[in-house]
py3Dmol code that shows the C-alpha trace and the ligand (Angstrom):
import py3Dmol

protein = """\
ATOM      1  CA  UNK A   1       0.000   0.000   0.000  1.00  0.00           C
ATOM      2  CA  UNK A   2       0.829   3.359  -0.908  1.00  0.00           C
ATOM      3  CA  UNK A   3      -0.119   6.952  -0.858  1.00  0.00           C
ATOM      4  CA  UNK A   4       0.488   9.442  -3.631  1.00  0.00           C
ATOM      5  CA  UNK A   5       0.074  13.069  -2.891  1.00  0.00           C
ATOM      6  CA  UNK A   6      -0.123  15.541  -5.403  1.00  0.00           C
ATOM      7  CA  UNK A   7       1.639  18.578  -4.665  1.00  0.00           C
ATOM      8  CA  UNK A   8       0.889  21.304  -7.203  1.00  0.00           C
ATOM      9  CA  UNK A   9       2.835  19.898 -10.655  1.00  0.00           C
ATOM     10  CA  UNK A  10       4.403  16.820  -9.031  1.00  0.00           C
ATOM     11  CA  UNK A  11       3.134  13.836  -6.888  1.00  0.00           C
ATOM     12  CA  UNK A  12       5.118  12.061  -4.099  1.00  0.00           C
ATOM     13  CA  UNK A  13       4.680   8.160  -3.774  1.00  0.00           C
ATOM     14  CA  UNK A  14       5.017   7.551   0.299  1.00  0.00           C
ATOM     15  CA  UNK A  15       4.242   4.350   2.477  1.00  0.00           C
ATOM     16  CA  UNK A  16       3.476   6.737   5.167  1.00  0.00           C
ATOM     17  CA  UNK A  17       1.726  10.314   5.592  1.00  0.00           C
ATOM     18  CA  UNK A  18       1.462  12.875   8.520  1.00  0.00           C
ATOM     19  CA  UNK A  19      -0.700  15.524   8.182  1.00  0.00           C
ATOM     20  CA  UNK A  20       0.818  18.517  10.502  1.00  0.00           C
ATOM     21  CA  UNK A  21      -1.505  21.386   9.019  1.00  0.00           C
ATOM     22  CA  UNK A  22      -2.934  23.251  12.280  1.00  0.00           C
ATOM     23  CA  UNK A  23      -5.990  22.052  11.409  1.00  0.00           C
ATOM     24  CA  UNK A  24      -6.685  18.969   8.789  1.00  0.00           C
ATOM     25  CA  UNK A  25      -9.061  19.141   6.028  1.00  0.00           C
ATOM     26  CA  UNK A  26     -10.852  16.875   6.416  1.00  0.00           C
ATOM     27  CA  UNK A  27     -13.793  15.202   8.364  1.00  0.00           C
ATOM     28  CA  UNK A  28     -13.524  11.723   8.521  1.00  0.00           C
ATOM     29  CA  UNK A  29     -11.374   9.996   9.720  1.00  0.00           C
ATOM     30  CA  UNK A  30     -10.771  11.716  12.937  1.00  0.00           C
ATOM     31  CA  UNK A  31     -13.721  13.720  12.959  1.00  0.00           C
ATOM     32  CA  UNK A  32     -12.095  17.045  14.617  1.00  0.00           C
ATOM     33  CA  UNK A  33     -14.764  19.577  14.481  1.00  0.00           C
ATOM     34  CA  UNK A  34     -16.957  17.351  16.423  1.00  0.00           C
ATOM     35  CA  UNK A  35     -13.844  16.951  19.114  1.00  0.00           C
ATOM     36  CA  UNK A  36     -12.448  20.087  18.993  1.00  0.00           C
ATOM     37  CA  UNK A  37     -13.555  24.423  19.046  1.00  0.00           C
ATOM     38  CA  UNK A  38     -11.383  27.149  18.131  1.00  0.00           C
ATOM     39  CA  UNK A  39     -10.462  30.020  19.770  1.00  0.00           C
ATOM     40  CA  UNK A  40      -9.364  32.943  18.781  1.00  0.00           C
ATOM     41  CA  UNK A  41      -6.506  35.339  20.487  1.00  0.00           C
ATOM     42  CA  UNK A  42      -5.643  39.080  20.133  1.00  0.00           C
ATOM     43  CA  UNK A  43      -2.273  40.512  19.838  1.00  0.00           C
ATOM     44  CA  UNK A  44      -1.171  43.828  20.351  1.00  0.00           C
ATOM     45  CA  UNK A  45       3.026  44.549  19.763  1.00  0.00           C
ATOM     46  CA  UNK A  46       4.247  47.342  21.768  1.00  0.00           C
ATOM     47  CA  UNK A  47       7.844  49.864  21.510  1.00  0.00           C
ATOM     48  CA  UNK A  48       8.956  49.782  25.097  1.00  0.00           C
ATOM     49  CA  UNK A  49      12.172  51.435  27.015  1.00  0.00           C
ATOM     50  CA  UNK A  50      13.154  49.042  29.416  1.00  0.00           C
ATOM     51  CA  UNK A  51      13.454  45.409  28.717  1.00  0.00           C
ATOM     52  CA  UNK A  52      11.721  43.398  31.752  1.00  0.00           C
ATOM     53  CA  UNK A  53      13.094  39.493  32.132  1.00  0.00           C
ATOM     54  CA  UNK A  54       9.949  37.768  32.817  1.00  0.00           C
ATOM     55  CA  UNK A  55       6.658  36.116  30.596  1.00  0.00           C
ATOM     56  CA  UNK A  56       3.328  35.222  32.589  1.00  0.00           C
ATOM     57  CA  UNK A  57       0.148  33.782  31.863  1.00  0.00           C
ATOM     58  CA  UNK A  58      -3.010  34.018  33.351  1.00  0.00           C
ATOM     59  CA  UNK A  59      -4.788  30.366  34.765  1.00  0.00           C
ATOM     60  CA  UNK A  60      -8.299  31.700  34.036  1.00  0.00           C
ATOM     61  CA  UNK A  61     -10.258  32.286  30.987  1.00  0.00           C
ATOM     62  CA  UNK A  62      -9.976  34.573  29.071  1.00  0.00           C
ATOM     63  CA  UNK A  63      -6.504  34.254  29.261  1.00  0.00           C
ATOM     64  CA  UNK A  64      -3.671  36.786  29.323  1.00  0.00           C
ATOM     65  CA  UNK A  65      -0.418  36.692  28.752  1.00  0.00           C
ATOM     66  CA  UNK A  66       2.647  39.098  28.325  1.00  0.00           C
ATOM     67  CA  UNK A  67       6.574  39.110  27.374  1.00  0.00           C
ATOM     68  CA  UNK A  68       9.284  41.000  26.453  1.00  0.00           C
ATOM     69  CA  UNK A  69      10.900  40.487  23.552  1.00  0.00           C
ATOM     70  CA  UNK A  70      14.361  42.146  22.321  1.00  0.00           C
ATOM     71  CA  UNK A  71      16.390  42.418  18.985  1.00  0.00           C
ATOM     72  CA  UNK A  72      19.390  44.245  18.319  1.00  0.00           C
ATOM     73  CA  UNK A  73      18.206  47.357  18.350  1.00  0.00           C
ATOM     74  CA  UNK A  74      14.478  47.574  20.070  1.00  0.00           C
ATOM     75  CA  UNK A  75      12.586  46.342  23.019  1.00  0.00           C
ATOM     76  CA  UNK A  76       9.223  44.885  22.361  1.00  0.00           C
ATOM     77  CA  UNK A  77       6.519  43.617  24.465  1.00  0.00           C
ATOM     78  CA  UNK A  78       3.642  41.265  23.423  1.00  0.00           C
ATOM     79  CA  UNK A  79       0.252  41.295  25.342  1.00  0.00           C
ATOM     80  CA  UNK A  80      -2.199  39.290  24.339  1.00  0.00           C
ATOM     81  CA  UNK A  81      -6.143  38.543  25.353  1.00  0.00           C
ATOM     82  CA  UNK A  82      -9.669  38.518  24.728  1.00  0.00           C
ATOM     83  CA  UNK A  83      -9.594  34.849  23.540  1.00  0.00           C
ATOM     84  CA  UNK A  84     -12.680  33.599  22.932  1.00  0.00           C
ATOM     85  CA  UNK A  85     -14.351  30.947  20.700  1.00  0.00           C
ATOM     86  CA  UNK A  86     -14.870  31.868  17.442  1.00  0.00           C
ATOM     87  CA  UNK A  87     -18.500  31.575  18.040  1.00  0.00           C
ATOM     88  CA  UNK A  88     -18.966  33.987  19.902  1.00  0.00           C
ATOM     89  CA  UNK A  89     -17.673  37.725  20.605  1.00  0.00           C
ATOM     90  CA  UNK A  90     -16.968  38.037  16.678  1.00  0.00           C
ATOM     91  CA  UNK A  91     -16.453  41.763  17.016  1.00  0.00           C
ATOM     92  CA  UNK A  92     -12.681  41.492  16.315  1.00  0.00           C
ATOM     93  CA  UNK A  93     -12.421  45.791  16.433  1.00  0.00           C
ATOM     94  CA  UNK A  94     -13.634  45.262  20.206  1.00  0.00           C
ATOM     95  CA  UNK A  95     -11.414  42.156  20.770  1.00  0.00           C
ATOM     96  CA  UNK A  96      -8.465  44.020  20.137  1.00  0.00           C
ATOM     97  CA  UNK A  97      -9.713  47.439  22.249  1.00  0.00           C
ATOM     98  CA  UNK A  98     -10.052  44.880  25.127  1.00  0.00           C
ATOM     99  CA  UNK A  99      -6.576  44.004  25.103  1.00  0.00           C
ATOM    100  CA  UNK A 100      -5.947  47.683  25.099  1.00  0.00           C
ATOM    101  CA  UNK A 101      -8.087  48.233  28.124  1.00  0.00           C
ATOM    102  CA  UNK A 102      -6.369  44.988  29.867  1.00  0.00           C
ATOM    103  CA  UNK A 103      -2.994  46.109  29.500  1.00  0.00           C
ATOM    104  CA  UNK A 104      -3.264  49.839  29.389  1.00  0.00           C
ATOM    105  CA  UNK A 105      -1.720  50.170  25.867  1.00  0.00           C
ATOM    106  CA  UNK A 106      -2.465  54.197  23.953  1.00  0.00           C
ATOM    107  CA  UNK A 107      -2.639  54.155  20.798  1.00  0.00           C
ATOM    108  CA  UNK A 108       0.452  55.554  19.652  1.00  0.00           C
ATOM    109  CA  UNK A 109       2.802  52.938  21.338  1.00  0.00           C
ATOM    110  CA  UNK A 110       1.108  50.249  19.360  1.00  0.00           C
ATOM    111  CA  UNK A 111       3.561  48.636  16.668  1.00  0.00           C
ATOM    112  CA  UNK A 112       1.306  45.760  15.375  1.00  0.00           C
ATOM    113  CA  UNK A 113      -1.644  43.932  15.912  1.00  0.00           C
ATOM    114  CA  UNK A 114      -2.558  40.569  14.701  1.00  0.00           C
ATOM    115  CA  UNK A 115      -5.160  37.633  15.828  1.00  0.00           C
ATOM    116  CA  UNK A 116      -4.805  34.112  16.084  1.00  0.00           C
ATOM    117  CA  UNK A 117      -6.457  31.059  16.322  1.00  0.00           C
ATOM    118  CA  UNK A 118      -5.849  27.594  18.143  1.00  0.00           C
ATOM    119  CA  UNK A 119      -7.472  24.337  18.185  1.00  0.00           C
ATOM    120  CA  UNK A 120      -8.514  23.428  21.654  1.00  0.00           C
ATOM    121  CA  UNK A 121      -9.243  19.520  22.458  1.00  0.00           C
ATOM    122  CA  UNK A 122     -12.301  18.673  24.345  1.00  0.00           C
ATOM    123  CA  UNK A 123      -9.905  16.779  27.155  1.00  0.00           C
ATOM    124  CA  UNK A 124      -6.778  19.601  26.380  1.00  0.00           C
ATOM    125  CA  UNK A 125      -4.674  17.240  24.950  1.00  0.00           C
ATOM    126  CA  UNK A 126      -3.191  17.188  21.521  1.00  0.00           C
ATOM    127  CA  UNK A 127      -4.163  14.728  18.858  1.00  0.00           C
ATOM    128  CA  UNK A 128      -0.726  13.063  18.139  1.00  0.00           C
ATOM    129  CA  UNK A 129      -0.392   9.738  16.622  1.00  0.00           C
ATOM    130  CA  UNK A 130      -2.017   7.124  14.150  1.00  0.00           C
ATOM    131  CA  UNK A 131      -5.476   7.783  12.760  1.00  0.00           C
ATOM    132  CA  UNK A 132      -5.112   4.863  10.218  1.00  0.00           C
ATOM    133  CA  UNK A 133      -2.798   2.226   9.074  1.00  0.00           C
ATOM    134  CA  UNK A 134       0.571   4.290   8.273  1.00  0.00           C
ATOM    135  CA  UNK A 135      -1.267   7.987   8.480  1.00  0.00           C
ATOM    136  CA  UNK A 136      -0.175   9.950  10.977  1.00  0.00           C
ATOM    137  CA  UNK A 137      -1.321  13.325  12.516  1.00  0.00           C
ATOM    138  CA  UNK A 138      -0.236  15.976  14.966  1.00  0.00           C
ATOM    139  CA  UNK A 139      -2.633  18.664  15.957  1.00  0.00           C
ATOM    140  CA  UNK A 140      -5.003  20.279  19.069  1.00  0.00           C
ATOM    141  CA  UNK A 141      -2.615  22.285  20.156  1.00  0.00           C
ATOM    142  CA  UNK A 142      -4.132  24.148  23.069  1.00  0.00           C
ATOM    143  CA  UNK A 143      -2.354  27.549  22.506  1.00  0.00           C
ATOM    144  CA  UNK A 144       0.698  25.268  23.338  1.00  0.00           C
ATOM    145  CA  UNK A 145       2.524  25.207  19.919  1.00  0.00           C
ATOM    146  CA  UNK A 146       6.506  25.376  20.744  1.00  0.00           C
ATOM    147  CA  UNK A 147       6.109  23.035  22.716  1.00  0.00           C
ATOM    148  CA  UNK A 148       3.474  20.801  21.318  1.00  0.00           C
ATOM    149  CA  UNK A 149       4.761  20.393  18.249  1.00  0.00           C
ATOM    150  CA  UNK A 150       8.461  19.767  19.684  1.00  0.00           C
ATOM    151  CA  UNK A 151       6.388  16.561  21.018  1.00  0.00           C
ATOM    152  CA  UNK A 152       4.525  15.644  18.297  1.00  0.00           C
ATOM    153  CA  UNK A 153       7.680  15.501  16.504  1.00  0.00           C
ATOM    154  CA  UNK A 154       9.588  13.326  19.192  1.00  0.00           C
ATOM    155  CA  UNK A 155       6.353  11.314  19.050  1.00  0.00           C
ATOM    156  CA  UNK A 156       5.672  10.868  15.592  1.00  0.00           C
ATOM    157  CA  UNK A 157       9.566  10.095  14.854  1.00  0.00           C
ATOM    158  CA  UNK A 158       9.077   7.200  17.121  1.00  0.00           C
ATOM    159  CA  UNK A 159       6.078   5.776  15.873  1.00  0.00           C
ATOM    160  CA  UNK A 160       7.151   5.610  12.529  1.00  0.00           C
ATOM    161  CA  UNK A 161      10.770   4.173  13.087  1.00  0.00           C
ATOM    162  CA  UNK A 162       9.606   1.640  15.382  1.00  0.00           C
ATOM    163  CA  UNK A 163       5.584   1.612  15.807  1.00  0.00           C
ATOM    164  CA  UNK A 164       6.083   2.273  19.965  1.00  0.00           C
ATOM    165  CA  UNK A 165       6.241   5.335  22.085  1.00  0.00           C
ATOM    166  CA  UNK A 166       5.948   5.965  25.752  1.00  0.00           C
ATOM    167  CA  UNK A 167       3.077   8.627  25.125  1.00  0.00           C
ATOM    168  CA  UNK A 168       1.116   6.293  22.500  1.00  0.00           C
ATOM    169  CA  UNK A 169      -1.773   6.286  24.513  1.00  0.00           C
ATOM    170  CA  UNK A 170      -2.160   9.231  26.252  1.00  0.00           C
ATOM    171  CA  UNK A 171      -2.027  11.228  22.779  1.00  0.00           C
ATOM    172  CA  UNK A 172      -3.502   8.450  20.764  1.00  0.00           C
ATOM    173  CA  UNK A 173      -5.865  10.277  18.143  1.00  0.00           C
ATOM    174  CA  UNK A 174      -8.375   7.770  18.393  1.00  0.00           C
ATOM    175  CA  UNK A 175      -8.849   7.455  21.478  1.00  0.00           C
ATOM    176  CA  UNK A 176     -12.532   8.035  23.802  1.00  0.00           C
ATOM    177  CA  UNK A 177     -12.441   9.483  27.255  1.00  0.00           C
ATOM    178  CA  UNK A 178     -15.639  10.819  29.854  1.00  0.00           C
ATOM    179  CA  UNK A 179     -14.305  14.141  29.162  1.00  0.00           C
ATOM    180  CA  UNK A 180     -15.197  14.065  24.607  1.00  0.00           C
ATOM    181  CA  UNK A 181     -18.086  11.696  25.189  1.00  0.00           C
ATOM    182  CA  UNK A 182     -19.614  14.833  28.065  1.00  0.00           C
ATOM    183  CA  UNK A 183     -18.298  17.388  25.509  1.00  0.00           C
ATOM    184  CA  UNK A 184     -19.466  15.838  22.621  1.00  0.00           C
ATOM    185  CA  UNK A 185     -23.641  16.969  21.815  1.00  0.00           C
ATOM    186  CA  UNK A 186     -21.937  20.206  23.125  1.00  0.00           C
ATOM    187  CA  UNK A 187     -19.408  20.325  20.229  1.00  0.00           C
ATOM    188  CA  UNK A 188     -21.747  19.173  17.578  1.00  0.00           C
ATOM    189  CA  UNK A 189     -24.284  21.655  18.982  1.00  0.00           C
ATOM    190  CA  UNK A 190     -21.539  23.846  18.451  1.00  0.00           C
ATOM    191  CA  UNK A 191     -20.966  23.391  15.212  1.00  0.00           C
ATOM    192  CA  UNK A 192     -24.666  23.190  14.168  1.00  0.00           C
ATOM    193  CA  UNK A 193     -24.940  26.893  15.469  1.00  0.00           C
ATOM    194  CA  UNK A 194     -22.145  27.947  14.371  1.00  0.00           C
ATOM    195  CA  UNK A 195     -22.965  26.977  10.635  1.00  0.00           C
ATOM    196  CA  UNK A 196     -26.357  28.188  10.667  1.00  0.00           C
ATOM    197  CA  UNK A 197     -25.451  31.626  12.096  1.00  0.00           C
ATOM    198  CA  UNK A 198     -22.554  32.366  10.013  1.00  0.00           C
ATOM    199  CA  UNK A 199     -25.124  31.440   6.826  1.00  0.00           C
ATOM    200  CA  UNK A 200     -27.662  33.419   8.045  1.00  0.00           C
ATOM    201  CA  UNK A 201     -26.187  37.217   9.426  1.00  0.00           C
ATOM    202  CA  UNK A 202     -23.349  38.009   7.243  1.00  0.00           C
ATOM    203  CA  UNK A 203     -24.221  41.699   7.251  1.00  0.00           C
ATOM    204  CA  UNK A 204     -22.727  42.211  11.025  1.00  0.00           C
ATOM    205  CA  UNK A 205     -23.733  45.026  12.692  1.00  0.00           C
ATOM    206  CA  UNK A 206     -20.559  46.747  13.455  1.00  0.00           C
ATOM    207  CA  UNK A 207     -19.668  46.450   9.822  1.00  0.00           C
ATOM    208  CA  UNK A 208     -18.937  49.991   8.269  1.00  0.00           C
ATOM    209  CA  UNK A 209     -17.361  49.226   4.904  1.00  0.00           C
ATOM    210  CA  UNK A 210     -18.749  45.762   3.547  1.00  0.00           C
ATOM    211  CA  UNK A 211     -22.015  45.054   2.646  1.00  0.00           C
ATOM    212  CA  UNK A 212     -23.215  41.418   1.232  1.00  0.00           C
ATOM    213  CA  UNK A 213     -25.675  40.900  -1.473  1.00  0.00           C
ATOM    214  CA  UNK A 214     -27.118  38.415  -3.629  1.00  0.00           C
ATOM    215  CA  UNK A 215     -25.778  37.733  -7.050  1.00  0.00           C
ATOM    216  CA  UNK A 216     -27.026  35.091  -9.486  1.00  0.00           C
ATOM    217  CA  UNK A 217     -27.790  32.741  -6.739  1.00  0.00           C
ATOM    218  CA  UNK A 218     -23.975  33.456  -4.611  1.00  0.00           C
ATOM    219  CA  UNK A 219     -23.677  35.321  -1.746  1.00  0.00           C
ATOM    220  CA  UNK A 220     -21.158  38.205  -2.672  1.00  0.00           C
ATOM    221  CA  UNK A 221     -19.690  40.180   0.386  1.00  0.00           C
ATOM    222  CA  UNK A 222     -18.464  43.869  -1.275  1.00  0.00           C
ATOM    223  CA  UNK A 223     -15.626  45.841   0.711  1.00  0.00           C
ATOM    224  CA  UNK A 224     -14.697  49.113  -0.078  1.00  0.00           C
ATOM    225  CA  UNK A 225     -11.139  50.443   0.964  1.00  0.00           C
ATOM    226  CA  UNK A 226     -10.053  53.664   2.158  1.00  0.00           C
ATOM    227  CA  UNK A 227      -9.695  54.907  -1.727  1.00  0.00           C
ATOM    228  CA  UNK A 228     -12.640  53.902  -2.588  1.00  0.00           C
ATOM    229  CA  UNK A 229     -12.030  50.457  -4.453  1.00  0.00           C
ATOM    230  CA  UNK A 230     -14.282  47.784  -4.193  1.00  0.00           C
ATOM    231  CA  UNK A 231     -13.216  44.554  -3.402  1.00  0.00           C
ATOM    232  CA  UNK A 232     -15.524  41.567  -3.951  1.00  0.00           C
ATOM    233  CA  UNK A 233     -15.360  37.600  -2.547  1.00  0.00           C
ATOM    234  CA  UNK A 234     -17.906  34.821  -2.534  1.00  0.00           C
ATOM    235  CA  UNK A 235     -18.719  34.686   0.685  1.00  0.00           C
ATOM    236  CA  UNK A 236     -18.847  30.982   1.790  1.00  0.00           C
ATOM    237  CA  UNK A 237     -15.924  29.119   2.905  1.00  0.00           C
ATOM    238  CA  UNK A 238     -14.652  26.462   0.468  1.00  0.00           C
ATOM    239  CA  UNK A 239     -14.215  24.174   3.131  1.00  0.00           C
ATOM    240  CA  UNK A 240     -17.283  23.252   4.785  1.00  0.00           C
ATOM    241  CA  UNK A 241     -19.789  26.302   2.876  1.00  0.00           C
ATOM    242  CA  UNK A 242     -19.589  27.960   6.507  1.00  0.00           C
ATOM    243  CA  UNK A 243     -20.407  32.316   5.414  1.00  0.00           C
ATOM    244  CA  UNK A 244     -17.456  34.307   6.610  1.00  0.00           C
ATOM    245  CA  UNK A 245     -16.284  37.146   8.854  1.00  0.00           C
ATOM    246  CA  UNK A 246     -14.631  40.415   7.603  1.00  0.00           C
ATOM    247  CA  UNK A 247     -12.213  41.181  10.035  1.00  0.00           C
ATOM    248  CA  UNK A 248     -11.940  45.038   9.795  1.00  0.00           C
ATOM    249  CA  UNK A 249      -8.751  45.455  11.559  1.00  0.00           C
ATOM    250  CA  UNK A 250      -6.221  42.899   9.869  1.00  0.00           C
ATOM    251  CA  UNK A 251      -8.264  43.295   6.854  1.00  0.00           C
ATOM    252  CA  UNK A 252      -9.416  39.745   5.714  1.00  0.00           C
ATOM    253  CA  UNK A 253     -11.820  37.222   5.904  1.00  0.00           C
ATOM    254  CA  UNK A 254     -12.158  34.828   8.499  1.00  0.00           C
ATOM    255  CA  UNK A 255     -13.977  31.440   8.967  1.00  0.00           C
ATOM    256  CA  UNK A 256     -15.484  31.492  12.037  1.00  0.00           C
ATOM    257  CA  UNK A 257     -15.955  27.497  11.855  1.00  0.00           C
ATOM    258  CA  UNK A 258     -12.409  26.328  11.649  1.00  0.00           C
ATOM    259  CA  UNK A 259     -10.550  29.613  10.592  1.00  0.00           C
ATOM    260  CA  UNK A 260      -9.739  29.310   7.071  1.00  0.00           C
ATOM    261  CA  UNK A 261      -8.134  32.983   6.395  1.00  0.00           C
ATOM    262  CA  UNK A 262      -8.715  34.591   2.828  1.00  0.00           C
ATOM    263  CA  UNK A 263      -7.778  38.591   1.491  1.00  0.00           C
ATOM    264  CA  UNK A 264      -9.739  41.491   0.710  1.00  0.00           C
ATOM    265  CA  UNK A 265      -9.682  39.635  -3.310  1.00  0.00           C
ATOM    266  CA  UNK A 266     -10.499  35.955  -2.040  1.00  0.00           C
ATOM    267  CA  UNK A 267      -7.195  34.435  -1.957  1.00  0.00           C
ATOM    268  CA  UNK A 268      -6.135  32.052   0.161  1.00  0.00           C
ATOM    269  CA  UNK A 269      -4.172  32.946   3.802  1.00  0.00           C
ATOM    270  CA  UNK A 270      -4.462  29.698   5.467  1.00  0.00           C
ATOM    271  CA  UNK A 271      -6.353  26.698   5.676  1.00  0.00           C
ATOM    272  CA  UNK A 272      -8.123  24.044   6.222  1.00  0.00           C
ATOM    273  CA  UNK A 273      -9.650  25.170   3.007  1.00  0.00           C
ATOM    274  CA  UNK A 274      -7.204  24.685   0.124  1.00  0.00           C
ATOM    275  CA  UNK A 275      -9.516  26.783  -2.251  1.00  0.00           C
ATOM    276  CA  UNK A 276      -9.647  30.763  -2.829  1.00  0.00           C
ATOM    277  CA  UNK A 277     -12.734  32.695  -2.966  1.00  0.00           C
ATOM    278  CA  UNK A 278     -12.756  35.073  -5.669  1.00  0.00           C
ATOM    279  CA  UNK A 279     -15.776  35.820  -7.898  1.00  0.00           C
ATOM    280  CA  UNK A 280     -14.913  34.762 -11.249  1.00  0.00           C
TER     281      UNK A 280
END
"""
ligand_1 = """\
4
LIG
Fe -14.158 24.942 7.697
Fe -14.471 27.379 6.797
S -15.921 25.812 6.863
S -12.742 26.522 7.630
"""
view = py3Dmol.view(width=600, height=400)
view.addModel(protein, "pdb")
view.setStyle({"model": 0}, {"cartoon": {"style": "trace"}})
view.addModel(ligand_1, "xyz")
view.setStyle({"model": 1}, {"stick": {}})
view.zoomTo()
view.show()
């Protein structure tokens, strides 16, 4: 047995796979959105004077976290909040005043500001391991990516050299605990919701530049920049047909169901989806 994925204009023949993508394509066989919700995290990058040795992170949610950060010639520091699932609070102009409010950042200090999204497991632990015969997977991060994915790869390494690690179990993709079978009507409740309201209100009321309308049967979503230009996307994800959100402040289009990222023209940022949006 062997796999052949196509890569663009060539194809690789492999006995085994791992799919290390954030967040997989596909549904079956693991079945992640029904185990899994994603949250989404605000960043805001600060110039500061003094550089401060220490990180912290708050235990509750939403969390907070802070750190300093210094290159050759400037001292940063990185404060981030207002996490949230990407079901709710979908404001993301508000999201990122919040973390301004938190951390008692003006406006004029601020360098950058970017979101982000995670996967979060319904027992917060990662999905490492075997999901069939020879395909491999590493994902469910829980915010913890360094040092997740310095695991999965000590993990995965070991599984396919020799078919046995130490942490087979506890990571084991496949496996069924109280914690996902309690979680689980949640999840797909979830995701029912989630669908259904990102189909039906894609005119959000804090929008103040894009409008959607209907056009030969497809939902177009219209924005129009700061010199006027119009910029037009279908607006429903090629993934899973979820509608999506425009995010005013980074300027793109965001999935709300499992954070496919696409630009003011459709193109794509990042997946799952492997598809742009464009209007033809
Ligand atoms: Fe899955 Fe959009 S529907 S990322």
């Amino acid at each position: 047995n062997k796999f052949i994925c196509n890569c663009g204009s060539y194809s690789i023949e492999t006995k085994k796979v791992v799919f290390a993508s954030h967040y997989p394509y596909f549904l079956f066989p693991l079945m992640l959105p029904l185990k899994t919700y994603i949250e989404k995290s605000y960043i805001i990058i600060t110039k500061e004077n003094e550089y401060r040795n220490f990180s912290c992170i708050s235990s509750n949610k939403p969390i907070i976290s802070t750190r300093f950060y210094k290159d050759n010639n400037n001292i940063y520091k990185i404060s981030l909040g207002s996490s949230h699932n990407t079901m709710l609070k979908q404001n993301d102009e508000e999201n990122f005043k919040n973390v301004q409010r938190e951390f008692n950042i003006k406006d004029e200090s601020i360098l950058m500001k970017y979101s982000n999204t995670d996967i979060i497991t319904s027992d917060y632990i990662p999905y490492i391991g075997e999901i069939k015969e020879n395909m491999f997977i590493a994902c469910g991060y829980n915010t913890w990516g360094m040092t997740n994915s310095l695991l999965s790869g000590l993990i995965l390494s070991d599984l396919i050299k020799s078919g046995v690690s130490e942490y087979k179990d506890l990571f084991n993709p496949n496996r069924i605990n109280i914690s996902q079978l309690i979680k689980f009507p949640f999840y797909l409740i979830n995701q029912i919701v989630s669908y259904s309201s990102s189909k039906l209100f894609k005119n959000k009321p804090w929008y103040k530049d894009v409008k959607t309308i209907k056009e030969i049967g497809d939902d177009i979503s219209v924005y129009t920049d700061e010199f006027g230009i119009e910029h037009k996307v279908k607006n429903k994800c090629p993934h899973m047909g979820c509608g999506l959100i425009f995010n005013e402040v980074e300027k793109c289009w965001d999935c709300p169901c499992h954070s496919s990222r696409f630009d003011i023209d459709g193109n794509l940022i990042k997946g799952p989806s492997n598809k742009n949006i464009k209007v033809d």
